[in-house]
N, C-alpha and C positions, 0 to 999 in steps of 0.2 A: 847234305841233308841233316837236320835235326829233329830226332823221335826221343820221346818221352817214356814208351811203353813201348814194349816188344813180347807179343804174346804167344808162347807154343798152343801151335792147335795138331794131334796126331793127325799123317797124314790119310791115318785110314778109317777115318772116323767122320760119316756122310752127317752126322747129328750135329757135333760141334765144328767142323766146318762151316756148314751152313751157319751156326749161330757164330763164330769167327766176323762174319759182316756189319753184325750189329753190335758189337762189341767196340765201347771208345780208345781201344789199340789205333798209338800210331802206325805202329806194322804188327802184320800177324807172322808168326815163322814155321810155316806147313812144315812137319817135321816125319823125316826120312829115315831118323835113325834111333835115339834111345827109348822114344812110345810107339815103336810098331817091331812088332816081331819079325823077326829072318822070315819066316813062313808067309808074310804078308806082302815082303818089300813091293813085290811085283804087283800087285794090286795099288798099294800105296802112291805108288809113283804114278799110275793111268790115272785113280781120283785128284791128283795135285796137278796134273796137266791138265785136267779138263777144266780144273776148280779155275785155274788159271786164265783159261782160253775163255772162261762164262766172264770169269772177274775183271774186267780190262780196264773200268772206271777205279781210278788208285789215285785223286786225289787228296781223297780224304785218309787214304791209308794203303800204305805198300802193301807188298806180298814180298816177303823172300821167303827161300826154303832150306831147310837145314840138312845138308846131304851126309852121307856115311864119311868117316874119315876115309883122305886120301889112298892110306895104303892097305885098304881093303880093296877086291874086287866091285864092290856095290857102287863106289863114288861114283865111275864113271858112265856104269849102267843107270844111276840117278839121273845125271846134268843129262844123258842121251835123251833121255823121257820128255824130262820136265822143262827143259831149255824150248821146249817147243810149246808152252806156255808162256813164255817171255815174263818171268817173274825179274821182280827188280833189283831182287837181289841174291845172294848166297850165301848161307852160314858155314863155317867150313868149323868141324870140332877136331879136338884133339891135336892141337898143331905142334908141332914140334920147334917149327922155327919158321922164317920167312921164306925160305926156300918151295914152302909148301903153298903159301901167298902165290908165289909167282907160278908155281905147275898151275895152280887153278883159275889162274887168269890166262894163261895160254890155252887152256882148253876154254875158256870162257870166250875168247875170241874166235878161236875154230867154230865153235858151235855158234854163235852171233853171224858168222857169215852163213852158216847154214841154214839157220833161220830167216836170214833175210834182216836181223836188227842192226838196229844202229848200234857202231863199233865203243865197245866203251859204255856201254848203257848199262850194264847187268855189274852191279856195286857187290862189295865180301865185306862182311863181319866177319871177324873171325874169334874164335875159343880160346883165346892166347895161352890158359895155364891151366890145359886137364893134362897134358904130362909132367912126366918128372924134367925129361931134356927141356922141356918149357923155360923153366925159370933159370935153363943160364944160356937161351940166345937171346934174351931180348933187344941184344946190340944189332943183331943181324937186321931189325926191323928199321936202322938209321941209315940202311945201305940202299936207297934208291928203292921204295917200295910201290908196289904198282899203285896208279890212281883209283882204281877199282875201289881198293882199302877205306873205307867210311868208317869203319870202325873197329873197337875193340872191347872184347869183357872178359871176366874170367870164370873160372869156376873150381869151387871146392870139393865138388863130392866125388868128382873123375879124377880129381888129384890127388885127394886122401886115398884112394884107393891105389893110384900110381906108388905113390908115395910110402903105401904098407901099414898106414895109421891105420886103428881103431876109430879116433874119434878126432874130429877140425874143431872142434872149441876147448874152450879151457874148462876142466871139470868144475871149477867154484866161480868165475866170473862169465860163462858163457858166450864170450867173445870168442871169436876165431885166434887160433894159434898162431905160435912164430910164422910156419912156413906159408899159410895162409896171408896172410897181414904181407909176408913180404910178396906174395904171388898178385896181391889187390896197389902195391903200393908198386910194383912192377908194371902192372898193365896199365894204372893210369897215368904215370911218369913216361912210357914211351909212345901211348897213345897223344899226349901232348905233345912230346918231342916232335913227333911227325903229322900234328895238325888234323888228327882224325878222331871221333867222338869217344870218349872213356862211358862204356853200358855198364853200371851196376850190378853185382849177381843174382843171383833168385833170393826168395825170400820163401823158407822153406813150407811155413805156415802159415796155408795160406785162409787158414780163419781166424787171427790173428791180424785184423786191421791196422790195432792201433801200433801195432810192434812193427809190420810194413811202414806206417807213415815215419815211426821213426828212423827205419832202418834208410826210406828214401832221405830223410833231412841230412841222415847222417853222411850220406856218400854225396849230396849236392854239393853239403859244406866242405866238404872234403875236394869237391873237383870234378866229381863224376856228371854228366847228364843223363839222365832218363836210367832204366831199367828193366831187367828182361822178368818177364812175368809167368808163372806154370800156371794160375787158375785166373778166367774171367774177371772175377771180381776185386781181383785185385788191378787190373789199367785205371779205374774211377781215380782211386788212393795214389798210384804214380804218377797220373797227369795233374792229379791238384800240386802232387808234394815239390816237383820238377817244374812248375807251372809260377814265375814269377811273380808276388804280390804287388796289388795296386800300392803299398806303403811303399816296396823295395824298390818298385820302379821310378816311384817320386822322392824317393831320397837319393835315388842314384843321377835320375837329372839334377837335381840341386846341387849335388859334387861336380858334374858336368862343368850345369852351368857358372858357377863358382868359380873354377878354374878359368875357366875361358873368357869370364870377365875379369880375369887377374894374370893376363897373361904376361908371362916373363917371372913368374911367383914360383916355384915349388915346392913353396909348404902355404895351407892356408888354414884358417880356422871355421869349422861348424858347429854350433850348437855345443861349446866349448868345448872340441874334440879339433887337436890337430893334424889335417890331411897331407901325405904326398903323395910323389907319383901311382905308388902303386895300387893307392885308393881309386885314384881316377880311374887306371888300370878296370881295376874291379867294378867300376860304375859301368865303364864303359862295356864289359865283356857283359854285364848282367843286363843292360840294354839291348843287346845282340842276339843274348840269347831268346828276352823276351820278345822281340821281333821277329825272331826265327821259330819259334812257337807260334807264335798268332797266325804266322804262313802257312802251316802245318792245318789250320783251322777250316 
């Protein structure tokens, strides 16, 4: 699957749920854990089962849900609930390493049989770098990781806190820090490695339009697809920025087709600009993507 926009909705909030539907998120992510209180979980979890059980039409947009980390008591009391929703997918936070992948797809399939789903249906994003241990298994993720795994993102303000920082940007250029930069250049290097989508981070401000559409350009050029979103109004701004141009996509067939009328060539000339392989590369992957969007539509 390829999603553009991934939008938290609290799970114990009946007002933006409901507006969750009408919202141009490719997927919404009912969340379990850091917008609802301990006091609430239990509540939380009956309105996300049901929100589930009403919502069933999801081709225009999934539902995953974002459960408590594993090694709390909550996680398992979450997937009990809400697995009987048949949500499409699971966010799992705070991961330590891949090991933690694989417990929640073991219970993923226990409860898939108990539901009565098909085996294999119920997909994990996962939080790759809100711990510290995060950022030195990312090897563990090249060892046979379950199919479930669609994706990956990170995140900075669970890790600054891991990590004992004050503050994740640079006090005079506002960029993210060393260990941030390497926790973003981590997750999308392994999220490629093993072929599953690299999710953008949040975007803190979110009435700040124009600093999102940058911030989306900035991770697309960089590699990332799509991005996870904390307020409504910011999916409009990730589905255009993530959403490939009529220019991009006729320049990229002309590389295409280029190549492929010169074949046996691997280097050729455009528009006084000379191409090789890994142009075409690029033509082609940017093709893919835009086809894999329009599907999404």
């Amino acid at each position: 699957m390829i999603a553009r926009s991934w939008l938290f909705v609290p799970g114990d909030s009946e007002r933006k749920l409901a507006k969750g539907r009408e919202n141009p998120a490719d997927v919404l992510l009912l969340d379990l854990e850091d917008s609802v209180s301990h006091t609430r979980r239990g509540i939380a979890r009956e309105m996300v089962r049901d929100y589930l059980k009403v919502h069933t039409e999801r081709a225009r947009q999934k539902l995953f849900v974002r459960i408590n980390p594993l090694d709390t008591d909550s996680a398992l009391q979450d997937l009990a609930v809400v697995m009987a929703g048949a949500p499409d997918g699971i966010v799992l936070p705070k991961v330590k390493s891949a090991a933690e992948v694989h417990t929640l797809s073991q219970y993923l399939s226990a409860l898939e049989v108990r539901e009565g789903l098909v085996p294999g249906a119920t997909k994990i994003l996962c939080v790759a770098t809100e711990t510290a241990a995060s950022l030195l298994t990312f090897h563990t993720y090249l060892e046979n990781v379950p199919p479930r795994l669609v994706g990956m993102t990170w995140g900075g303000e669970d890790l600054a806190a891991a990590l004992g920082v004050s503050d994740n940007r640079h006090p005079s250029s506002g960029e993210y820090d060393h260990p941030f930069l390497l926790a973003r250049s981590l997750c999308l290097a392994t999220a490629r490695a093993i072929d599953v989508q690299p999710v953008g981070v949040v975007y803190l401000n979110f009435r700040d339009a124009a600093g999102l559409e940058a911030d989306c350009l900035r991770d697309r050029r960089a590699g990332f697809i799509g991005k996870v979103a904390i307020h409504p109004d910011q999916c409009e701004v990730i589905n255009r920025a993530f959403t490939p141009s009529a220019e991009e996509i006729a320049h990229a067939r002309r590389v295409i087709e280029l190549f492929e009328s010169n074949p046996g060539l691997g280097t050729v000339g455009l528009d006084g600009v000379m191409l090789d392989m890994p142009h075409l590369k690029q033509a082609r992957n940017l093709i893919a993507l835009a086809e894999a969007v329009d599907g999404t539509r």
